[in-house]
N, C-alpha and C positions, 0 to 999 in steps of 0.2 A: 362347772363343777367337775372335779377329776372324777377317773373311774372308781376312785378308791375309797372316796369321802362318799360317793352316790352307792356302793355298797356295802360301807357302814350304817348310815342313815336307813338304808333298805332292812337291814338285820335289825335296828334297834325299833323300827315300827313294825314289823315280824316280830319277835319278842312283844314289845308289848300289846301286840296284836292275840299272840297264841295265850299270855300271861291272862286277861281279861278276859276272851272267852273262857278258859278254866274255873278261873275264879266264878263266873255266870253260870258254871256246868257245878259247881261245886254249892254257892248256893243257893241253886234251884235245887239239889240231893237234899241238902238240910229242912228246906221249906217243906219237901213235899213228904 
């Protein structure tokens, strides 16, 4: 894999890494 593919791939599972825990912090606020 190049350098460059392997830190795209890194960014787009960050992203949706940071996206879902939000979402999870978001609603857990509404539940509680």
């Amino acid at each position: 894999m190049k350098k460059e593919e392997k830190r795209k791939t890194m960014t787009k599972i960050y992203i949706n890494f940071i996206g879902s825990s939000f979402l999870e912090i978001k609603n857990g606020r509404m539940k509680a």
